[in-house]
C-alpha positions as CSV (number, residue, x, y, z in Angstrom):
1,X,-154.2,20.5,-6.8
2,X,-151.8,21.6,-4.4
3,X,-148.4,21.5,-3.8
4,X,-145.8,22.5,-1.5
5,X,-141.8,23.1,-2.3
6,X,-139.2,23.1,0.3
7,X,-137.4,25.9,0.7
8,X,-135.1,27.1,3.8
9,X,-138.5,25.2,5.5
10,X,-138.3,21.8,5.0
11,X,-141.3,19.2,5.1
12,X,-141.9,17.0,8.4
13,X,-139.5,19.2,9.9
14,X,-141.0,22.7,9.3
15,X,-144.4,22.1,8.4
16,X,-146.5,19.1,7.0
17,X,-147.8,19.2,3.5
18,X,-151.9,18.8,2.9
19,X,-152.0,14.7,2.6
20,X,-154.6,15.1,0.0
21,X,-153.6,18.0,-2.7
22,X,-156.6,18.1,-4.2
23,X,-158.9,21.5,-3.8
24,X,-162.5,20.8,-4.8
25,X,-164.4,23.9,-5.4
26,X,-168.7,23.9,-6.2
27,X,-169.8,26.5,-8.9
28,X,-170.7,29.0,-7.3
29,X,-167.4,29.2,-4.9
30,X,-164.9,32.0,-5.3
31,X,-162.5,31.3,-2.5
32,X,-161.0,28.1,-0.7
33,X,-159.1,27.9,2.3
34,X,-156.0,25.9,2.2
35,X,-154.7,24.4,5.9
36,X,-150.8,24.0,6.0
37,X,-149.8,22.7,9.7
38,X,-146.6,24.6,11.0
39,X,-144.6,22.7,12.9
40,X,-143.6,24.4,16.3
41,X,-140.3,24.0,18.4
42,X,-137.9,25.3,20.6
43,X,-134.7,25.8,18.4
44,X,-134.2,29.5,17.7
45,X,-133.9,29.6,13.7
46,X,-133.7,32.2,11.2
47,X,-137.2,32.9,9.6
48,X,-137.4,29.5,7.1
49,X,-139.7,29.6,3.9
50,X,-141.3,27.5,1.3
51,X,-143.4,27.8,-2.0
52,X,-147.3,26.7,-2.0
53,X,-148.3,26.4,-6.4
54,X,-151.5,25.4,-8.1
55,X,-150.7,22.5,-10.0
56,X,-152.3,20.0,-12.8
57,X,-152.7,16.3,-12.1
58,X,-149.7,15.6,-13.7
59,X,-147.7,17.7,-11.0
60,X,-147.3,20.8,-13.7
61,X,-147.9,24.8,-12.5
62,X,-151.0,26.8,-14.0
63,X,-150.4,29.6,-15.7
64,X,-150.1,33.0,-13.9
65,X,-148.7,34.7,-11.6
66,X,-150.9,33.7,-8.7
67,X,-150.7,30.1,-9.2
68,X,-147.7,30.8,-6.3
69,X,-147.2,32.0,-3.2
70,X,-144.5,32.0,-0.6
71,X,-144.9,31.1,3.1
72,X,-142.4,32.5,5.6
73,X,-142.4,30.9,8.9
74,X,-141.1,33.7,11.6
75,X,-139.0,32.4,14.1
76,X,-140.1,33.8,17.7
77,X,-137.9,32.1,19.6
78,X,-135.2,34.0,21.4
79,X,-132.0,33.0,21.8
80,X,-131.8,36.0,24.5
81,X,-128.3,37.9,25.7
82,X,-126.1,37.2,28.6
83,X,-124.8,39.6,30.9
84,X,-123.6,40.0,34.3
85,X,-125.8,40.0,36.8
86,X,-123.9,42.7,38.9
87,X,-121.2,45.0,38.1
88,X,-119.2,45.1,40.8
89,X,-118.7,42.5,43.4
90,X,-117.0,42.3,46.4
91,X,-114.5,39.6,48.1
92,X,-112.8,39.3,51.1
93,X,-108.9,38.7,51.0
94,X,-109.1,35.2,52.9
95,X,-112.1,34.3,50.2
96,X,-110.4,31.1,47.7
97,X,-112.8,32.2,44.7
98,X,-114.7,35.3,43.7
99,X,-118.2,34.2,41.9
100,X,-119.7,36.0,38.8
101,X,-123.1,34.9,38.3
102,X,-124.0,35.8,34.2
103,X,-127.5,35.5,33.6
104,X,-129.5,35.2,30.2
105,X,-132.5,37.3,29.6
106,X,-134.9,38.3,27.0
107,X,-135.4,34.7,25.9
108,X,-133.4,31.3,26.5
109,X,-134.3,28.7,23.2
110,X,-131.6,27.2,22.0
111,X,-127.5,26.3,23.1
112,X,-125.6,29.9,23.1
113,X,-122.0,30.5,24.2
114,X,-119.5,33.1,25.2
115,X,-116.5,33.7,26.5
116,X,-115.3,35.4,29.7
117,X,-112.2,36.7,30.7
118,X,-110.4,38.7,33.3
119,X,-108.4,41.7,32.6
120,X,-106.9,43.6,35.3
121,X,-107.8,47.6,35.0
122,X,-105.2,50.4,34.2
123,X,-103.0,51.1,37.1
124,X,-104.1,54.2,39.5
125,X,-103.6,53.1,42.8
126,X,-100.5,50.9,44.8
127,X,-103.4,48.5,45.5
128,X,-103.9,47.6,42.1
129,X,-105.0,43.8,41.7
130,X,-102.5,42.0,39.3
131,X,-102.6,38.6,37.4
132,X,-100.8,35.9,38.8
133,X,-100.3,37.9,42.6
134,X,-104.0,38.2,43.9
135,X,-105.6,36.1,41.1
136,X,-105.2,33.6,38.7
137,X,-106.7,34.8,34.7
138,X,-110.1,33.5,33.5
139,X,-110.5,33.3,29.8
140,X,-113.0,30.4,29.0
141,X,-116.0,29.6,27.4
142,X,-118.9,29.5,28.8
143,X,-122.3,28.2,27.4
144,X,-125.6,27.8,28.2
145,X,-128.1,24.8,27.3
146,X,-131.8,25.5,25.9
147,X,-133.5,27.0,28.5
148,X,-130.3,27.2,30.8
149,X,-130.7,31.1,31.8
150,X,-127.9,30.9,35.0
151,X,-124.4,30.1,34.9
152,X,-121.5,30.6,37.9
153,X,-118.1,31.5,37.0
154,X,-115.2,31.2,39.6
155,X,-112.1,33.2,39.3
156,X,-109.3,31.7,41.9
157,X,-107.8,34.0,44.4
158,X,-104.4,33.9,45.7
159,X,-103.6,34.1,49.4
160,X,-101.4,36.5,49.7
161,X,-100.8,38.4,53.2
162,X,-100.0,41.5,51.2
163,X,-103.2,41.3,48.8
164,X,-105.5,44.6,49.5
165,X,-109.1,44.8,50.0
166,X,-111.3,46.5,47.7
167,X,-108.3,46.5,44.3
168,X,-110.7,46.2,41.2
169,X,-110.0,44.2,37.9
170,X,-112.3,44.3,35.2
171,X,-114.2,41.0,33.8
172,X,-114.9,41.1,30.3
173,X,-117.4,39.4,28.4
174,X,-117.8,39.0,24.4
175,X,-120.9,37.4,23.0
176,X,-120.7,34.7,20.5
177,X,-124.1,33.9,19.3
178,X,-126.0,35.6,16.6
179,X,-128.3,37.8,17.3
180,X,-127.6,39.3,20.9
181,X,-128.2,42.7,20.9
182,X,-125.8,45.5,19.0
183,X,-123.0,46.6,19.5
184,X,-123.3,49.4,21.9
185,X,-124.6,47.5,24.1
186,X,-122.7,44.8,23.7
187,X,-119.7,47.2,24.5
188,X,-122.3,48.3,27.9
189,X,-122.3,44.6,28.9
190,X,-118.8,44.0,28.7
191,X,-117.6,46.8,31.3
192,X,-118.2,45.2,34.3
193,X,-116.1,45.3,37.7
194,X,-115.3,43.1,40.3
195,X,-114.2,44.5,43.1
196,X,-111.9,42.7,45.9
């Protein structure tokens, strides 16, 4: 007979156990084929496992070492990465918001989050955009639904007569979900500019 054992793969949730366990083989046979249905969906997991053995009536392992095998279930669905979908954008000093579109590519299964925030650059020029003068900081989370692959962000601008076209701040972004990319190019991703 045969008989499956959970592992990190659980049963009726990862895959559904043969209903009948018992392998009938003629005399002259030398290999049977056993059908275990994986069960398929959208949730991005680590790869899950469990344990197939050859077992008596009475529920009880043969003898051997290949009485048991282990079945890992590879997980191909992406959560994917977000990133900006331009680095640098442009406003207009009478403009009440500046809009950051992030984007999610290279898959979208599953809820992922991360956060966003504003940080003005290193002062180099008079027209330097500042916190609290030409805008107001951003530092939220932001998080994107199974499948969700485009999100707008809105950073408020402040009317102010004196404010200076073209004074860039940066926007930085810091992924929070496993599994997005390493960390060079995490550190790529997160220097971005907008430009107003």
């Amino acid at each position: 007979m045969v008989k499956c054992i959970d592992g990190t793969a659980k049963a009726d949730k990862k895959f559904k156990a043969p209903a009948d366990g018992l392998i009938k083989m003629a005399a002259s046979q030398q290999e049977h084929i056993i059908s275990i249905e994986i069960i398929d969906d959208d949730e991005y997991n680590e790869d899950l496992d469990f344990t197939v053995e050859l077992v008596t009536e009475q529920g009880i392992r043969l003898e051997g070492d290949d009485t048991q095998a282990r079945v890992t279930i590879k997980d191909e669905d992406l959560p994917g990465t977000i990133c900006f979908e331009k680095r640098k954008i442009t406003v207009r000093k009478m403009d009440k918001f500046a809009y950051i579109q992030l984007t999610r590519k290279d898959g979208a299964a599953g809820d992922i989050q991360c956060y966003c925030k504003t940080e003005s650059v290193t002062k180099e020029v008079n027209n330097q955009a500042t916190e609290f003068t030409d805008y107001m900081p951003f530092n939220d989370p932001i998080k994107f639904k199974h499948q969700e692959t485009e999100k707008l962000i809105k950073v408020l601008l402040l009317n102010d007569e004196n404010m200076k076209e073209k004074t860039p701040i940066d926007t930085e972004e810091k992924n929070k979900e496993e599994g997005e990319g390493d960390e060079d190019d995490e550190e790529k991703e997160a220097e971005k500019k907008l430009v107003f």
